[in-house]
C-alpha positions in Angstrom: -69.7 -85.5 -90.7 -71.6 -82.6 -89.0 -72.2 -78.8 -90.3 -69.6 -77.6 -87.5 -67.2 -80.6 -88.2 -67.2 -80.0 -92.0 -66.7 -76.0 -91.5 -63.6 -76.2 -89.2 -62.7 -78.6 -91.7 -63.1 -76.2 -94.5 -61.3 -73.3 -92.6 -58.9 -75.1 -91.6 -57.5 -76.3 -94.6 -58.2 -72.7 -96.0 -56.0 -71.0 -93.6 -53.4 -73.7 -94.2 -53.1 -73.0 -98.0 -55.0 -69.8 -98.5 -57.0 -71.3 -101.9 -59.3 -74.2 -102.2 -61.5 -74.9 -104.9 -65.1 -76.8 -104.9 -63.9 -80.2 -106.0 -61.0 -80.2 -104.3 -62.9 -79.9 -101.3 -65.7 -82.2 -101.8 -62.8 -85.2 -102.2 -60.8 -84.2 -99.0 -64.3 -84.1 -96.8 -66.3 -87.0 -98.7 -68.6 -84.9 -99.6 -70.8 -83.9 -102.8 -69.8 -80.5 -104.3 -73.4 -79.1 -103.7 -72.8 -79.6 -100.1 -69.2 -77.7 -100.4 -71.0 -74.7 -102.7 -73.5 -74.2 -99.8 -71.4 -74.6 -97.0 -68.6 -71.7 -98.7 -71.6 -69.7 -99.1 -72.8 -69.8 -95.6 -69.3 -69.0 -94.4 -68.9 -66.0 -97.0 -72.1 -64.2 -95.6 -70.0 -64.6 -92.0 -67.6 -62.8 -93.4 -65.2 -66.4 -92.4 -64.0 -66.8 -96.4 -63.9 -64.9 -99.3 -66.3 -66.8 -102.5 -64.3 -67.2 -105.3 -66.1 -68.7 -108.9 -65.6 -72.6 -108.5 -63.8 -72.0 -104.4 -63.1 -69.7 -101.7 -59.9 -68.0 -100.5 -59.2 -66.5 -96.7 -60.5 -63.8 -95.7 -57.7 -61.2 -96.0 -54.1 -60.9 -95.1 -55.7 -60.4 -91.0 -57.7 -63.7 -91.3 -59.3 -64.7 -87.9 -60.7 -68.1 -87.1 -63.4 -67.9 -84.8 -62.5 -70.0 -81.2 -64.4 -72.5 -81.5 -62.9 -73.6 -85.4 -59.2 -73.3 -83.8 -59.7 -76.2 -81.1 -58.0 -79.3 -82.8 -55.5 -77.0 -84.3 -51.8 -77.9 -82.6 -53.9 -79.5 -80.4 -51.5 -82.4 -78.7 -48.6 -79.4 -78.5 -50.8 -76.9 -77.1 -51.9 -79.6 -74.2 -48.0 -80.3 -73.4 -47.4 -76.4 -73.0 -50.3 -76.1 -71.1 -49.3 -78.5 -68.9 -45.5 -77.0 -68.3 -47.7 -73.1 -68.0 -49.7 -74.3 -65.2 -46.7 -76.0 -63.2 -45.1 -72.2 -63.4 -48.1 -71.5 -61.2 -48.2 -71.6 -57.5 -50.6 -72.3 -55.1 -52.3 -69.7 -53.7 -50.9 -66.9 -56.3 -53.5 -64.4 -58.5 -53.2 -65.6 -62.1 -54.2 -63.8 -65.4 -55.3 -65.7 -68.3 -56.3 -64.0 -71.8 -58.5 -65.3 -74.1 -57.4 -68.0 -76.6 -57.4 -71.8 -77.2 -53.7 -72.4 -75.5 -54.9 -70.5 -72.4 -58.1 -72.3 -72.4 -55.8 -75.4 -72.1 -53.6 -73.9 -69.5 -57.0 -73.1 -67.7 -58.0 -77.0 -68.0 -54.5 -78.3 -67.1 -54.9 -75.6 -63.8 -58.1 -77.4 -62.7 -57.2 -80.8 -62.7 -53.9 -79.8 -60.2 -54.3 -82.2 -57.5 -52.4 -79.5 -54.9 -55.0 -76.8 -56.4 -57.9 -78.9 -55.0 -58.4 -76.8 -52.4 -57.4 -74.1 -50.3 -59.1 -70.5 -49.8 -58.7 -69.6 -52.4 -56.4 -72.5 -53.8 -55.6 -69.9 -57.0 -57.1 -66.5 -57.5 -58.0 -66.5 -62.0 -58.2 -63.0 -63.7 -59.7 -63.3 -67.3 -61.6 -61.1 -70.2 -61.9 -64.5 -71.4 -66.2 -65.6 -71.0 -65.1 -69.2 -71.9 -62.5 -69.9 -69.6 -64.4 -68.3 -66.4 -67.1 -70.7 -67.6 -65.6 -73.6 -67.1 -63.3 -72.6 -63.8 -66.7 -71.1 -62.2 -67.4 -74.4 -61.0 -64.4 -75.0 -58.8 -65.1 -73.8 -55.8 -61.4 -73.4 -54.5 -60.9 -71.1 -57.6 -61.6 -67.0 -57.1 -62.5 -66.1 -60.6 -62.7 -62.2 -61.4 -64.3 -61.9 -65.0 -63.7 -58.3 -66.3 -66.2 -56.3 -67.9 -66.2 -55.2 -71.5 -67.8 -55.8 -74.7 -67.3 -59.5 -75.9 -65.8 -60.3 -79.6 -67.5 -63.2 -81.6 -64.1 -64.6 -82.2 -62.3 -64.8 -79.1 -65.1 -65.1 -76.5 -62.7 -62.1 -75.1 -64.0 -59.0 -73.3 -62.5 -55.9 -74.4 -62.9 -51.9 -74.2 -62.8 -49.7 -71.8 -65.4 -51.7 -68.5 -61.9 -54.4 -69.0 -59.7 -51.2 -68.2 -61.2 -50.5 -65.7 -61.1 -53.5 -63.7 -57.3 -54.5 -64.5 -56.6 -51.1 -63.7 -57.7 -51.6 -60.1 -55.6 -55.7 -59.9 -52.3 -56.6 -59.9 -51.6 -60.2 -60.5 -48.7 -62.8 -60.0 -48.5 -64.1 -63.2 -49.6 -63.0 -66.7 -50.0 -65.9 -69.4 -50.7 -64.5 -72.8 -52.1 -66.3 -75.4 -50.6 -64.9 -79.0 -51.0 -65.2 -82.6 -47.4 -64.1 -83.3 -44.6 -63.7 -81.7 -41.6 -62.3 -82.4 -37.6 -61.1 -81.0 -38.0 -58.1 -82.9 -41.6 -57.0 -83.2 -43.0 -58.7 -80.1 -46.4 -60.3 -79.5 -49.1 -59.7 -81.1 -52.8 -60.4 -81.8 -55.2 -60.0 -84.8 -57.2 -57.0 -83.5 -56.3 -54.2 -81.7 -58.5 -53.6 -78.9 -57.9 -57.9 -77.5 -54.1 -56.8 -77.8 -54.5 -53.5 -75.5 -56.4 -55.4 -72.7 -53.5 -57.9 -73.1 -51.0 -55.1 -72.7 -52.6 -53.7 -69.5 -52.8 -57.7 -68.1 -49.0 -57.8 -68.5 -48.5 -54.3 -67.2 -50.8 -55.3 -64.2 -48.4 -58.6 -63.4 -44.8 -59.7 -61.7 -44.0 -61.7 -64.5 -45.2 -62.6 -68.1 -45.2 -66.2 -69.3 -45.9 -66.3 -73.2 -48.1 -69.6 -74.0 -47.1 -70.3 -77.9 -47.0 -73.2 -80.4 -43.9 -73.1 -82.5 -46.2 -71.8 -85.9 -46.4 -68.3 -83.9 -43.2 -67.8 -83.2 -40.9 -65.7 -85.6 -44.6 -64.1 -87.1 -46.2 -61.0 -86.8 -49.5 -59.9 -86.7 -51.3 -56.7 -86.5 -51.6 -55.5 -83.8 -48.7 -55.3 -80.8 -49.3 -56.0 -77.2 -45.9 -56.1 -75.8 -41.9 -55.8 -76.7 -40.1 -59.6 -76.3 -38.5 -57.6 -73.4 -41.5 -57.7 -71.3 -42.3 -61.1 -71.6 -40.1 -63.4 -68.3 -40.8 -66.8 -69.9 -41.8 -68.4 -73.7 -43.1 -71.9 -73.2 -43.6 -73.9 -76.9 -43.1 -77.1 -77.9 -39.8 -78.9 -79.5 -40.5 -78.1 -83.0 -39.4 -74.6 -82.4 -36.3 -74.1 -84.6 -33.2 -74.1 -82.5 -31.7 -70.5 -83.8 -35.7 -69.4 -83.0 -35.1 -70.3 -79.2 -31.2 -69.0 -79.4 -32.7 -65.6 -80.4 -35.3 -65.5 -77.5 -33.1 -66.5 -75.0 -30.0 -64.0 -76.3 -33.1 -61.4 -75.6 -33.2 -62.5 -72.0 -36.0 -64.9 -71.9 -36.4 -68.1 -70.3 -37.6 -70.9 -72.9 -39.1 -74.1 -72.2 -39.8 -76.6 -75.2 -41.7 -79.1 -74.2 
């Protein structure tokens, strides 16, 4: 197993029950204990876990997995409501996407849309997210419009005020927001405040708001809000959403799609 294999590894099963100890560790990876000690040491000085004597805990009651340790996470249900997010898209419409690994799907399952092959442009892509104009830079029938900003380690996302700018200046068809909570009551949300206020001004900036969210965000909160439930037109998730979860969305006025 490689470094970055064995860390996602190790966060993820630290996010999943908050506490793991040395041993424990070392018999869920295959791996010695020396190898565990070094590796939670190496995440501790990136500030990713807390060091603990004999294990590690998360990193605060905030705790923020870096992009690129949150891929395989959900990963087959995240795909599916990708899929159903980029059918809500029409050819020829402006699209925003923000940052995240469910919008970096919806951005995959958007490129491979046999009636977006071409066209001029085929689909107009508004992001603060450097990943996903990455990879749709290279489809030629896509107008991608990257804002400015200062980029978080985390998220890949651009934020600050050169993003404001920019989105101030755009309106878009569509907004798809990419959450780490979502709630009836408090809204979505993400982990940090300045990602949520560019996400705010996306939505303000669009005719409709599709929220992009495996069923483990909904009925959370997190700390910091970027819109009411209100604002949001659509919540696409997957089936394991619990039923009275969806009743309470759609009571609020939203269309819901499980896939």
């Amino acid at each position: 197993m490689s470094r970055d294999a064995r860390w996602k590894a190790l966060l993820e099963l630290l996010v999943e029950r908050g506490r793991l100890d040395v041993e424990e560790a070392a018999g869920e990876l295959g791996v010695s204990a020396a190898t565990i000690r070094r590796d939670f040491d190496r995440l501790a000085e990136q500030q990713m876990l807390v060091r603990t004597r004999g294990g590690a805990v998360v990193h605060g009651v905030s705790y923020e997995l870096p992009l690129r340790y949150k891929t395989a996470r959900h990963a087959s249900e995240k795909q599916r409501i990708a899929r159903a997010v980029a059918d809500l898209v029409a050819p020829g419409e402006a699209v925003g996407l923000t940052g995240g690994t469910t919008t970096t799907e919806v951005a995959r399952a958007l490129a491979v849309r046999g009636d977006l092959a071409s066209g001029s442009p085929a689909l107009t892509v508004v992001t603060n997210a450097l990943n996903i104009a990455s990879e749709l830079a290279v489809r030629p029938q896509f107008k991608i419009v990257l804002t400015g900003g200062v980029a978080r380690a985390q998220s890949y996302e651009l934020v600050g005020p050169l993003a404001d700018g920019v989105l101030g200046q755009i309106t878009v068809d569509v907004a798809v927001l990419g959450v780490v909570a979502f709630d009836v009551t408090h809204g979505a949300a993400a982990h940090d405040e300045a990602e949520a206020a560019i996400n705010r001004l996306l939505c303000e900036r669009a005719e409709r708001v599709v929220v992009a969210a495996d069923s483990s965000k909904l009925g959370q909160r997190a700390f910091a809000r970027i819109c009411a439930a209100e604002a949001v037109d659509t919540l696409v998730t997957d089936t394991a959403a619990a039923p009275e979860t969806v009743r309470a969305f759609e009571e609020a006025g939203l269309r819901v799609l499980t896939v």
